[in-house]
C-alpha positions as CSV (number, residue, x, y, z in Angstrom):
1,X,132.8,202.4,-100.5
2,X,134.6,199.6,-102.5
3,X,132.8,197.3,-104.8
4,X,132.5,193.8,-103.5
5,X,135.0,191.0,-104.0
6,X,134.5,187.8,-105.2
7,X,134.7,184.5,-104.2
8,X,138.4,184.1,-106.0
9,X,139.5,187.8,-104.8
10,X,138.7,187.0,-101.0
11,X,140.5,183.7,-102.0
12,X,143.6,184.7,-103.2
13,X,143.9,187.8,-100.5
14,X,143.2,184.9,-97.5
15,X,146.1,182.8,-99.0
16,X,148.2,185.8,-99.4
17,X,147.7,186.8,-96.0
18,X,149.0,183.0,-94.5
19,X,151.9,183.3,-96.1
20,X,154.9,184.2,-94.3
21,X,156.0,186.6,-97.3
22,X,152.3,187.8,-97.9
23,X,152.6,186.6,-101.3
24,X,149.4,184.7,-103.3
25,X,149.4,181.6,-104.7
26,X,148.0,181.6,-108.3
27,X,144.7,179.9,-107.7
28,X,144.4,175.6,-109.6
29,X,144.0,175.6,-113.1
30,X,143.6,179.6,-113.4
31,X,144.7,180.7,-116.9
32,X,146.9,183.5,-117.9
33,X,144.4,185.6,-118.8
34,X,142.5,185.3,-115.8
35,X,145.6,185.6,-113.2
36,X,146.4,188.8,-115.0
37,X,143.2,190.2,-114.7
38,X,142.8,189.3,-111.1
39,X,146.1,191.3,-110.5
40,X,144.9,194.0,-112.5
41,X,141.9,194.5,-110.6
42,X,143.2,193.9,-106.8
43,X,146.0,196.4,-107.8
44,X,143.4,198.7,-108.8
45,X,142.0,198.3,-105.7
46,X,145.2,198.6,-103.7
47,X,144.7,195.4,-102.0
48,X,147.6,194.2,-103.3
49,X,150.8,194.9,-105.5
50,X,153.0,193.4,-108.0
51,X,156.8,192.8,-106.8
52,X,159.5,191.2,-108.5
53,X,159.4,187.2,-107.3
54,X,162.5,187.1,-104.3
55,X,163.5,183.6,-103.3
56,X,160.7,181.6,-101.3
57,X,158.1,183.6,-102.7
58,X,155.8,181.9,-105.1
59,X,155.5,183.3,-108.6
60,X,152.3,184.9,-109.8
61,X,153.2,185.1,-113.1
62,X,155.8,186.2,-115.7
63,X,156.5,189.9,-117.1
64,X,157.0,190.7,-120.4
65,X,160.4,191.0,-120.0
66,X,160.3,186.9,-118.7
67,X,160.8,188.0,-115.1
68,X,159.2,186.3,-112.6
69,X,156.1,188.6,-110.7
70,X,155.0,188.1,-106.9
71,X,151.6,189.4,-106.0
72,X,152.0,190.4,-102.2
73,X,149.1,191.8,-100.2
74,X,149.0,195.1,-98.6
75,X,147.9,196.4,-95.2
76,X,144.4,197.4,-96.9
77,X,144.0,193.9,-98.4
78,X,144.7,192.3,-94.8
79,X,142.4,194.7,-93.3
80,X,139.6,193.5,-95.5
81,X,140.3,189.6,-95.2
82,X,139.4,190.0,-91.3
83,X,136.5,192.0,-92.0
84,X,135.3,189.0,-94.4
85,X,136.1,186.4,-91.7
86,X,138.8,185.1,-92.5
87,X,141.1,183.6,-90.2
88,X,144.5,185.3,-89.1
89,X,148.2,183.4,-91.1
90,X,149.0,180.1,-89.3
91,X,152.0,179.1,-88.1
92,X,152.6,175.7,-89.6
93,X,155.8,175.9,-92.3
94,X,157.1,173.4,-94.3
95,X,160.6,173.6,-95.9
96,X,162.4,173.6,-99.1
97,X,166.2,172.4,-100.1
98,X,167.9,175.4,-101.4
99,X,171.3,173.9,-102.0
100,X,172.4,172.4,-98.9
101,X,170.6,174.5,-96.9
102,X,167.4,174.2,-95.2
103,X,165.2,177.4,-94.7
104,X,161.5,177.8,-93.8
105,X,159.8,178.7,-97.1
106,X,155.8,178.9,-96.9
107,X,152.7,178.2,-94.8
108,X,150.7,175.4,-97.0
109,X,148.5,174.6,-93.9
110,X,145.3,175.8,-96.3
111,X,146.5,175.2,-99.8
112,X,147.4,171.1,-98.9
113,X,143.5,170.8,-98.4
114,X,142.6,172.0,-101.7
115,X,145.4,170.7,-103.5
116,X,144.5,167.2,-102.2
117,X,143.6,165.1,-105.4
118,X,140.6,162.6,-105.7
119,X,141.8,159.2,-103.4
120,X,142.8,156.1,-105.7
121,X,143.5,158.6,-108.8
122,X,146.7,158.3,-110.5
123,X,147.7,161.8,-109.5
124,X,147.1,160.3,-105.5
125,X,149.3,157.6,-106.2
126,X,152.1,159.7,-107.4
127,X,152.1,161.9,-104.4
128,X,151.8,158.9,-102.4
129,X,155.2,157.7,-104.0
130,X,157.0,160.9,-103.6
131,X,155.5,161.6,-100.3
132,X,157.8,158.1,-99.6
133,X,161.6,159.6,-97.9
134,X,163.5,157.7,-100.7
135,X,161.6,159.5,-103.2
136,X,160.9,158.0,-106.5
137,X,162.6,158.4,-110.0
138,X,161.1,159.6,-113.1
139,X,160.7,156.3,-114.7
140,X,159.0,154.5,-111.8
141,X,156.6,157.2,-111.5
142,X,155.8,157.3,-115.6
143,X,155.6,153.1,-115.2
144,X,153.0,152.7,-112.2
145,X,150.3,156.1,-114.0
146,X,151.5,154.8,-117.4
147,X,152.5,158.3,-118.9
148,X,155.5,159.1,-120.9
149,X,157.8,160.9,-119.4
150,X,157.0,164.4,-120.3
151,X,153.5,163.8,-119.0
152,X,155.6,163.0,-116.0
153,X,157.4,165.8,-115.7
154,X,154.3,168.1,-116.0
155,X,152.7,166.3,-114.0
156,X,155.2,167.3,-111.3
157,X,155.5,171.2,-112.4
158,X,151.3,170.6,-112.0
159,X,152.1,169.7,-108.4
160,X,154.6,172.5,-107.8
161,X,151.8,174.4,-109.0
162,X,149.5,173.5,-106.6
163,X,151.7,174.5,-103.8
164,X,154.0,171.2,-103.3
165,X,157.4,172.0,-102.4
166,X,159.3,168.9,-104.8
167,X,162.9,168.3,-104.9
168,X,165.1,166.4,-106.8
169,X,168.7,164.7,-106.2
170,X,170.9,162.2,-107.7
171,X,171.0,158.7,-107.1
172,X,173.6,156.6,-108.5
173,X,171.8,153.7,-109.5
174,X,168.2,155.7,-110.6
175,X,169.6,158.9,-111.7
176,X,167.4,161.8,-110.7
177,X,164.6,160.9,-107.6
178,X,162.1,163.3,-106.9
179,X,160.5,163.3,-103.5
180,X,158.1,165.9,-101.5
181,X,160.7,168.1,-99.8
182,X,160.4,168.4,-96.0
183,X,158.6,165.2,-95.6
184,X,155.1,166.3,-96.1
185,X,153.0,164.0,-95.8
186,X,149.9,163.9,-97.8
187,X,146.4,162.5,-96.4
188,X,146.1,160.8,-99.9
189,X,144.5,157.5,-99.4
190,X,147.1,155.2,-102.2
């Protein structure tokens, strides 16, 4: 009989398992050490396994060697997610731009919810701005939370992190814009 999970392991097997690729999402503000260890032991438990990241998959984390890891659930880790209750993948998808193209990238349907920030915090705001189909620049975006721009910019690998698909193109006047990709739109309160 296998050992019970916990409340991250059922987690990250139930996101895994809604996305179209089967691949997890690294759980908010989980640190290195931890994502490695919650690898380590869902491998163990052949619940899951570590692939090299192919595009549209999110990244679990980075190999020695700098490459970029997937952790994709297996037939045994599905298994166990319905016998916990969980519910089966949806179909909602949002996209991403890859080049020109558009292609259908990831479901987000559960991770939007928890990646929702508090209503009226500066983080809110910003997704409210790039949730806007012009998009907003770098500069306007450090002027309304009053960061410099490198709190900026992590701000917005932050939000990538918490599952937002964010793109960026050129505008003549403003340089580069960032905007939610797909028009997502958030249920942020601004």
């Amino acid at each position: 009989m296998m050992a019970k999970l916990t409340k991250t392991q059922v987690k990250v097997l139930a996101e895994a398992a809604k996305h179209d690729t089967g691949a997890a999402l690294v759980p908010y503000k989980m640190g290195s050490a931890t994502v490695r260890k919650l690898s380590k032991v869902l491998v163990e438990r052949r619940l899951m396994r570590e692939v090299l990241t192919k595009p549209g998959m999110p990244i679990w984390r980075k190999g020695e060697d700098g490459r970029a890891i997937s952790l994709v659930i297996l037939k045994a880790g599905r298994d166990l997610i319905l016998e916990h209750g969980e519910s089966p993948p949806s179909d909602k998808r949002i996209f991403s731009i890859k080049g020109s193209e558009v292609e259908p990238n990831c479901d987000l349907t559960s991770t939007t919810s928890l990646a929702q920030p508090r209503a009226g915090s500066k983080l809110a705001l910003v997704i409210a701005m790039l949730s806007n189909e012009a998009g907003a620049s770098l500069k306007a975006l450090a002027e309304m939370a009053g960061w410099l721009p490198h709190t900026t910019r992590a701000t917005l690998t932050g939000l990538r992190k918490r599952g937002f698909l964010i793109e960026r193109f050129k505008n003549d006047d403003l340089g580069s814009v960032y905007r939610i990709a797909g028009g997502l739109k958030t249920a942020v309160a601004a």
